[in-house]
TORFI-549057 format. One record per residue (C-alpha): residue number from 1; residue in one letter; x, y, z. Coordinates in pm, 1 decimal. Example, Ala and Ser with C-alpha at 12.3 -4.5 7.8 and 13.67 -1.06 7.14 Angstrom:
BEGIN
   num   residu       east      north         up
     1        A     1230.0     -450.0      780.0
     2        S     1367.0     -106.0      714.0
END
This chain:
BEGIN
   num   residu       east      north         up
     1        X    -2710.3    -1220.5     -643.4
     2        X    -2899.8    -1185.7     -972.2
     3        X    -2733.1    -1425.4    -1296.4
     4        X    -2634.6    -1088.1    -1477.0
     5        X    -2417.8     -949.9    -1163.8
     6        X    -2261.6    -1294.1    -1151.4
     7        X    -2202.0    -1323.6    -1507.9
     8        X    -2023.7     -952.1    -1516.2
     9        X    -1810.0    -1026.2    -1221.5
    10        X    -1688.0    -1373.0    -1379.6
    11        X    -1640.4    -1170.1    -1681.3
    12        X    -1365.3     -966.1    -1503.9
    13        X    -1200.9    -1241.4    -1286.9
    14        X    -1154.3    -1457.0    -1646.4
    15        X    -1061.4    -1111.6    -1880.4
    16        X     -798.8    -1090.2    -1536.9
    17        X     -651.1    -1437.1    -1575.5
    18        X     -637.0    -1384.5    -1945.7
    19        X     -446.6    -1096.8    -1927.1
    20        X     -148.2    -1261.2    -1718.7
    21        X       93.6    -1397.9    -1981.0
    22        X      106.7    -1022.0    -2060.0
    23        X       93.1     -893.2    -1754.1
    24        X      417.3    -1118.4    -1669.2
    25        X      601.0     -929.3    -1906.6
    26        X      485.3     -588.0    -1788.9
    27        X      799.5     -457.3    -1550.7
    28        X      981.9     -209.8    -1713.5
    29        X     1280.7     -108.5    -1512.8
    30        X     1386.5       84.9    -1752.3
    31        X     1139.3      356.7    -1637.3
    32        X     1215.4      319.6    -1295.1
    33        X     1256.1      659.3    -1158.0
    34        X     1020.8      789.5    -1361.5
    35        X      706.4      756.0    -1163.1
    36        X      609.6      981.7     -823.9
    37        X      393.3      915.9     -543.1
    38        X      647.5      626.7     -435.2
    39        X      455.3      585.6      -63.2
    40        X      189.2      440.1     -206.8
    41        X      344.5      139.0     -284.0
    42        X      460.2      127.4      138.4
    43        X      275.4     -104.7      326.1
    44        X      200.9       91.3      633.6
    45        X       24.0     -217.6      832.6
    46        X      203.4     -435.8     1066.6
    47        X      -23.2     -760.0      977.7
    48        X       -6.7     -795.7      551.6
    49        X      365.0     -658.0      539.4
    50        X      492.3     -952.0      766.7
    51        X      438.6    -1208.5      501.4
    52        X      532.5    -1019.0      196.9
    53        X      213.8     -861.0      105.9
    54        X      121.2    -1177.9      -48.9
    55        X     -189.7    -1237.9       86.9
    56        X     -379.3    -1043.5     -196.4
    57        X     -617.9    -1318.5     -229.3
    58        X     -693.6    -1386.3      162.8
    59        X     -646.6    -1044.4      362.8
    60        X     -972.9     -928.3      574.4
    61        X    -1085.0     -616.6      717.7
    62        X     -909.6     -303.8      743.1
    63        X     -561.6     -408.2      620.5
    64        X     -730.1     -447.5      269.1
    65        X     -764.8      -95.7      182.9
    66        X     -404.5     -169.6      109.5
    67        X     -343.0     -472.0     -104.4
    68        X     -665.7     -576.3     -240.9
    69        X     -990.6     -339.7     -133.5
    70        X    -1247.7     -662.3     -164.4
    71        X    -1136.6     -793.5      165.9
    72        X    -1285.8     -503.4      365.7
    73        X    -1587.2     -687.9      311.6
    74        X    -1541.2     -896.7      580.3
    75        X    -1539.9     -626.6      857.5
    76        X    -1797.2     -812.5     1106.2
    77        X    -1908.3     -453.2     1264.8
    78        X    -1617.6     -202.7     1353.5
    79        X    -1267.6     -223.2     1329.2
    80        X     -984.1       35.6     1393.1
    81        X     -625.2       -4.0     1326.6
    82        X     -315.0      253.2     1409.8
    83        X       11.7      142.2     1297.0
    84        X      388.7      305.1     1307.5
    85        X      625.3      268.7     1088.1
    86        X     1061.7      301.2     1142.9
    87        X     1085.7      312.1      780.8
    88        X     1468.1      229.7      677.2
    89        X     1589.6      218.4     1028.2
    90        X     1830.6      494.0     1081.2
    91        X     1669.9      687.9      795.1
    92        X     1459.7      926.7     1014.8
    93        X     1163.7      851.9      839.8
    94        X      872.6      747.8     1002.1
    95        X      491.4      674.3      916.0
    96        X      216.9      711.7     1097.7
    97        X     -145.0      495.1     1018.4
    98        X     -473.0      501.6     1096.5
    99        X     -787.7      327.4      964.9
   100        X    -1147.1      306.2     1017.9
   101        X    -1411.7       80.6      852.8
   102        X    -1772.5       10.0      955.2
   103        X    -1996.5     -291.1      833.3
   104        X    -2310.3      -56.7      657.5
   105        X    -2607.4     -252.7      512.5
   106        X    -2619.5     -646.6      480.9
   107        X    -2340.6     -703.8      324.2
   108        X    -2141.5     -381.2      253.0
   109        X    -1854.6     -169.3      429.7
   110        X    -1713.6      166.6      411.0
   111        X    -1334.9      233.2      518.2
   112        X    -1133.4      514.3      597.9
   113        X     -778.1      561.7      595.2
   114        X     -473.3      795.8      669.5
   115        X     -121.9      791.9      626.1
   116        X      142.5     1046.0      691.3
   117        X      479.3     1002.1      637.5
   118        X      765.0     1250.8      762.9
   119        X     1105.5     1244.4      645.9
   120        X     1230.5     1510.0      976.0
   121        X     1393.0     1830.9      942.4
   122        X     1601.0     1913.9      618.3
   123        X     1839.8     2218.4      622.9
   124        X     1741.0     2498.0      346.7
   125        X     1981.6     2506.2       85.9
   126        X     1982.5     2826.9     -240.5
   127        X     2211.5     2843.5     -477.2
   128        X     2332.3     3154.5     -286.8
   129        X     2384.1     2956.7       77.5
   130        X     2460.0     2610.7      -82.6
   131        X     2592.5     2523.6      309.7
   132        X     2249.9     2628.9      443.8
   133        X     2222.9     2819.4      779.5
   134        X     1888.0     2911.6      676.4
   135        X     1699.8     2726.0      880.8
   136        X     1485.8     2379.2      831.6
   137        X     1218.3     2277.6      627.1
   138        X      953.4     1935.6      702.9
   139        X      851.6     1749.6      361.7
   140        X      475.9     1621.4      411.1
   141        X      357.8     1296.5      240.7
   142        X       -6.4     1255.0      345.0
   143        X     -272.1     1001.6      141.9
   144        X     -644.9      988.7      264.9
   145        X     -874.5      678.0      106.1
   146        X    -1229.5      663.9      128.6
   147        X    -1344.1      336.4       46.9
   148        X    -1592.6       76.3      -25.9
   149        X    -1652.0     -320.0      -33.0
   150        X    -1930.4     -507.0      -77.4
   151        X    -2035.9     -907.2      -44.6
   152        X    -2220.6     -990.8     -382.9
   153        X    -2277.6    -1350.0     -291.4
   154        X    -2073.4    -1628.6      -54.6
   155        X    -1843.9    -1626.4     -271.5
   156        X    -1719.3    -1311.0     -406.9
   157        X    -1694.8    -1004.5     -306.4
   158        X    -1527.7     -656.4     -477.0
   159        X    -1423.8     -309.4     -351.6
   160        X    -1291.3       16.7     -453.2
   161        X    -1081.9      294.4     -299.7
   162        X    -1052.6      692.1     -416.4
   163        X     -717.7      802.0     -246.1
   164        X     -635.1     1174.7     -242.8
   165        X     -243.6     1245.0     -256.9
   166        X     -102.6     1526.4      -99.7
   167        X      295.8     1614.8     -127.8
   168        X      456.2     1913.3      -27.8
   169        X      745.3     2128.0      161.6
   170        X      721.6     2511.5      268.6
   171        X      671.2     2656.8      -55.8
   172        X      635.7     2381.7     -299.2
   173        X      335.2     2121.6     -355.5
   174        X      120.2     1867.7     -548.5
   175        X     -197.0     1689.9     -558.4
   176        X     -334.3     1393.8     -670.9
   177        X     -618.1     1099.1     -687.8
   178        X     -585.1      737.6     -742.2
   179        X     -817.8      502.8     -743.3
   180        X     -810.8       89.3     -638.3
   181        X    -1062.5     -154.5     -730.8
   182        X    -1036.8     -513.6     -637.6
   183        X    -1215.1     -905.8     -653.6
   184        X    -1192.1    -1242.3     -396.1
   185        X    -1305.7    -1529.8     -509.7
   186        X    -1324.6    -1796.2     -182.3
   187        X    -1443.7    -2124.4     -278.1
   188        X    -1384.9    -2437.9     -189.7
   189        X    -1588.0    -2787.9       87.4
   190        X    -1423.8    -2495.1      363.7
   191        X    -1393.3    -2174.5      158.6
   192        X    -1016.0    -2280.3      205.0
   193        X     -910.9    -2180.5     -128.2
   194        X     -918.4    -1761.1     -214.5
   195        X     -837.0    -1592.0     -578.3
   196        X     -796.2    -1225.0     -571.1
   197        X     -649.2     -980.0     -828.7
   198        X     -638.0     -613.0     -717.7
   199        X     -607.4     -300.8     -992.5
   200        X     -360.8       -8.5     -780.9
   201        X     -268.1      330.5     -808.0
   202        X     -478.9      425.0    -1146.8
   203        X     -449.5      804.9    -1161.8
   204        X     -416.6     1145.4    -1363.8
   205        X      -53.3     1258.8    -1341.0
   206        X       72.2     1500.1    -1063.1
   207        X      242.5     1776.6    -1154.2
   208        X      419.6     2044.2     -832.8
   209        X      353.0     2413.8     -814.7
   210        X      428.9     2621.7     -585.6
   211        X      675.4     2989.5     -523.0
   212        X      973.4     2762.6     -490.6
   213        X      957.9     2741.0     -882.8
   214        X      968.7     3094.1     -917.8
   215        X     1317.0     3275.7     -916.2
   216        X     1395.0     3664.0     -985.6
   217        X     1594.2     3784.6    -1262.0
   218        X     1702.0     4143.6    -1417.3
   219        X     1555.8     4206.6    -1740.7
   220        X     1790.3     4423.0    -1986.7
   221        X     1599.6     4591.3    -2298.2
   222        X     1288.4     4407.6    -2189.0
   223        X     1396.0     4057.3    -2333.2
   224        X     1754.2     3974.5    -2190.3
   225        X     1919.2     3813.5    -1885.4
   226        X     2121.5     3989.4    -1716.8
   227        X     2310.9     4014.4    -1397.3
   228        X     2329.5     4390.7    -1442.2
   229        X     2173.8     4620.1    -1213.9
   230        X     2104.9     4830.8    -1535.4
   231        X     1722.9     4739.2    -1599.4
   232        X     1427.8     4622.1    -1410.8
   233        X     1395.7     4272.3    -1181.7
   234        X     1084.5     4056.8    -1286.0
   235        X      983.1     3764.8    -1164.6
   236        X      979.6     3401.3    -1321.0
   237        X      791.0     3076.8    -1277.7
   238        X      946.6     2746.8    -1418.2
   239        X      706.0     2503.7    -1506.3
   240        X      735.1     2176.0    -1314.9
   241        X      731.8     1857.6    -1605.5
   242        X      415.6     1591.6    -1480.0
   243        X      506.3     1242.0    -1351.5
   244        X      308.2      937.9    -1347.9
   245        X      145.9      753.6    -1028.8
   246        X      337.5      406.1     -938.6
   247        X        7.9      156.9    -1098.6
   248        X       26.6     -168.1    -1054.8
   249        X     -184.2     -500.9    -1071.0
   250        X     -164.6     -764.2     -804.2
   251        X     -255.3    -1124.1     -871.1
   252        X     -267.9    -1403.0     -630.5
   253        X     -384.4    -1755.4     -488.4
   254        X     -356.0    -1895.1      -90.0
   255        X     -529.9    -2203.8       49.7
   256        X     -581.5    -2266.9      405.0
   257        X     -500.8    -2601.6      593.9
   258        X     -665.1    -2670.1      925.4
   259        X     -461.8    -2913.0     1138.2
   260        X     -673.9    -3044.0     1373.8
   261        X    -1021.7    -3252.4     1313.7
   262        X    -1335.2    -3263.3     1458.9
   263        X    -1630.3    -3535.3     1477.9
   264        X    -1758.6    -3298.2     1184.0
   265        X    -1444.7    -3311.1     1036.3
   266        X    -1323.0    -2977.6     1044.8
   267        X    -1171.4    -2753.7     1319.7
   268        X    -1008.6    -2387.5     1238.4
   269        X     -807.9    -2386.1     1627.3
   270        X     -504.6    -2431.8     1410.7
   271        X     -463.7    -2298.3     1051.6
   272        X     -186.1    -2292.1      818.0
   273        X     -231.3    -2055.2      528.2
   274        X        6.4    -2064.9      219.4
   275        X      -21.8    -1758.6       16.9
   276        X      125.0    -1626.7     -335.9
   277        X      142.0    -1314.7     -504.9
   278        X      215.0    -1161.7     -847.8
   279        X      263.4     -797.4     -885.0
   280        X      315.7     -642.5    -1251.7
   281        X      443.7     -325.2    -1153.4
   282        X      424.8      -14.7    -1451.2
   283        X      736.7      141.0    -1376.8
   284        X     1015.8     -122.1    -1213.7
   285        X     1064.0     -510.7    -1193.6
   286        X      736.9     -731.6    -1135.8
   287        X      772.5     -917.1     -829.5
   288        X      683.0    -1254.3     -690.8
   289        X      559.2    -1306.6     -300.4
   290        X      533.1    -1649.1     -135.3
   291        X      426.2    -1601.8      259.1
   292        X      313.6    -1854.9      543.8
   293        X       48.5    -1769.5      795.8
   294        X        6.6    -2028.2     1109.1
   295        X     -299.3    -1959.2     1301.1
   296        X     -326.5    -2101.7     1677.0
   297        X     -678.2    -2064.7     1827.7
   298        X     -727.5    -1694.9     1689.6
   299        X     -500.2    -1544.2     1948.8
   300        X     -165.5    -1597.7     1806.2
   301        X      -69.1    -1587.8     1427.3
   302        X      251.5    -1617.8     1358.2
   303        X      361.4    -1539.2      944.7
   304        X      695.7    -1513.6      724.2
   305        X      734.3    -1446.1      343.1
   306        X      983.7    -1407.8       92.7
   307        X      970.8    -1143.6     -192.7
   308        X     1159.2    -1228.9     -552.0
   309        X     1241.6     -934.4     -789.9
   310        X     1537.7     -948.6    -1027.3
   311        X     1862.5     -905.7     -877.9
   312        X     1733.7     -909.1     -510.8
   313        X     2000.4     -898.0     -272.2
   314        X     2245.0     -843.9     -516.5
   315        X     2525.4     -540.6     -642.5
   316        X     2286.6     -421.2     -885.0
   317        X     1925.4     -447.3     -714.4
   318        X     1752.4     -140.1     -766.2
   319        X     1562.2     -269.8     -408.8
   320        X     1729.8     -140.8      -93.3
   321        X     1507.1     -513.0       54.3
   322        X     1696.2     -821.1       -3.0
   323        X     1404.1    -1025.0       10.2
   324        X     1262.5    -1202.4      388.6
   325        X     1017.7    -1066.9      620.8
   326        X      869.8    -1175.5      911.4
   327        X      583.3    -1081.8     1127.1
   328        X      363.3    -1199.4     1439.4
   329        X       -9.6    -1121.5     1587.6
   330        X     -131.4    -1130.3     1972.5
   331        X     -505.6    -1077.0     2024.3
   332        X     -725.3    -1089.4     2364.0
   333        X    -1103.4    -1197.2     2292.3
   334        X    -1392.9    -1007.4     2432.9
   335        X    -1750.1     -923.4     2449.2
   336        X    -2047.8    -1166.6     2560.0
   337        X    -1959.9    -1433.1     2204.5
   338        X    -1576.9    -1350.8     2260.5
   339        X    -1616.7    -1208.1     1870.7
   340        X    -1458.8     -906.2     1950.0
   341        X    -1082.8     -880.8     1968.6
   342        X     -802.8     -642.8     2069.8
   343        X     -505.2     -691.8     1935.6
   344        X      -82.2     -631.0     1871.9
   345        X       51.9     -641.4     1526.7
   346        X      435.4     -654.6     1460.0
   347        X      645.8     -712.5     1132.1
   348        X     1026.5     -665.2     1016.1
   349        X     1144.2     -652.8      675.4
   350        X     1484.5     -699.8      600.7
   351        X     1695.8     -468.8      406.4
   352        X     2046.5     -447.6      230.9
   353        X     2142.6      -99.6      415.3
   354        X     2016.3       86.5      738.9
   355        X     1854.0     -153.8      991.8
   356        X     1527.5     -287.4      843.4
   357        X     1151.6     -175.1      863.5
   358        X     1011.9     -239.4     1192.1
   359        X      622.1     -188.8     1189.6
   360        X      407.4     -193.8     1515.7
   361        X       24.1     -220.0     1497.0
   362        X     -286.4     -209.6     1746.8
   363        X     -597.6     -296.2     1626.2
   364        X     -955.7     -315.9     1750.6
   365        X    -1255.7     -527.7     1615.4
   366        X    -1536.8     -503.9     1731.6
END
């Protein structure tokens, strides 16, 4: 990597470190509520949610496109994941994951990803039938992300991800596009110690439109309501106020501990991994992630974390999660170098009401 491309990507992970004194100050609940888009700050994969998403600074391959983009880098060839989500147990809403990335060039990797999430069948209400008996209608949350991450040297590596936001019932909708762009830094005699920070959710504000905004009403001398038959019906389109997009910035440090020794000193069959986060959320509390990831022969990881916002767990969170989750990977091996790998992802995160989040995953690396 030339000096210049080193010297602008230092440049950024230093203006980033700067920038967290103020950054620690950023929540503002007092605008919570205020923002849309709220699934994009769902985790929708089975692996990164099971330790509290605070693995920023060491997550790899497809899983990335979620917390921190730069990790996609490390897709060997091809890897697809599917995931499903019981969000809010009890809820009836569930989500539905899939993602694609593919190692392109020597040192680069493009990712695709889609999430839908579906909240079931919702009687029609009017002011008119306020019981319903209309029938049902399906709300559609559905976010596509094309992205890309790229190795610039052993070190460090960066990505970016333009995600397309599409909301909507029968007769109402809205569109949108955010954009993610994130850095690693892995350094250390092992590369056992990681530095990521991770920019979220940076887009123009979505705004709905649609008939459902539109209402009839009978005009009376050409200017005034009225409910009289006396005059002429017209129709009416209320304008729909713009909200922002949930943006965020993620911070965080993990360092990996191999427990067993070789005659060179080193041997990665078993791996603990101790992982923090920082996330300065725009429009609620900041929160603080501390996770555990235990590694045994890269066929079983098992992981836990523990997510701190103020008043977690409490009367007056404005968090339906009290704090814990938990998660667990199985993967088979395969292929002549055993490289490739099939495996089973699952996670729980615990929550004040309904009966947790239970995620399942299935992945494939080739």
């Amino acid at each position: 990597m030339n000096i210049k491309l080193k010297q602008i990507i230092s440049g950024t992970l230093l203006a980033a470190v700067a920038v967290v004194p103020v950054s620690s100050y950023a929540g503002n609940p007092d605008r919570g509520g205020s923002a849309g888009a709220q699934e994009l700050l769902i985790n929708p994969y089975a692996s990164s949610s099971g330790w509290g998403n605070s693995n920023t600074s060491c997550v790899r391959g497809l899983e990335s496109m979620f917390s921190n983009i730069a990790g996609m880098a490390f897709t060997r060839k091809t890897e697809v994941v599917f995931s499903h989500t019981n969000w809010l147990g009890g809820s009836g809403i569930n989500i539905n994951n899939f993602g694609f990335s593919q190692h392109v060039g020597e040192t680069g990797c493009i990712g695709l990803n889609v999430m839908s999430l579906s909240a079931g069948s919702i009687p029609i209400t009017t002011t008119d039938n306020p019981e319903g008996g209309l029938g049902t209608f399906n709300p559609s949350f559905i976010n596509i992300g094309l992205s890309y991450a790229k190795g610039f040297s052993d070190n460090i590596y960066g990505g970016a991800t333009i995600r397309v936001i599409q909301e909507q019932i029968a007769n109402v909708h809205a569109t949108g596009v955010a954009v993610d762009a994130g850095v690693q830094y892995h350094t250390g005699k092992y590369d056992q110690v990681h530095f990521g920070i991770a920019l979220r959710n940076v887009g123009p504000k979505m705004t709905y439109n649609g008939d459902g905004l539109a209402f009839d009403a009978n005009i009376l001398n050409g200017s005034q309501y009225n409910n009289s038959v006396n005059g002429y019906t017209a129709s009416f389109e209320n304008k729909s106020a713009s909200f922002e997009l949930p943006s965020l910035l993620n911070i965080g440090l993990a360092y990996d501990f191999y427990l067993t020794k070789d005659s060179s000193g080193l041997k990665k069959d078993y791996r603990l991994t101790v992982a923090g986060n920082f996330t300065s959320n725009s429009f609620t509390n900041d929160q603080y992630s501390l996770g555990l990831e235990l590694g045994i022969r890269k066929i079983i990881r098992l992981r836990g974390g523990y997510t701190y916002e103020k008043n977690i767990g409490t009367s007056t969170s404005v968090s339906v999660f009290t704090g814990p989750s938990a998660g667990a990977t199985f993967q088979i091996p395969f292929g002549k170098d055993k490289k490739s790998s099939f495996g089973v992802d699952y996670s729980y995160r615990f929550t004040t009401s309904f009966s947790g989040v239970n995620t399942f995953g299935f992945r494939v690396n080739l």
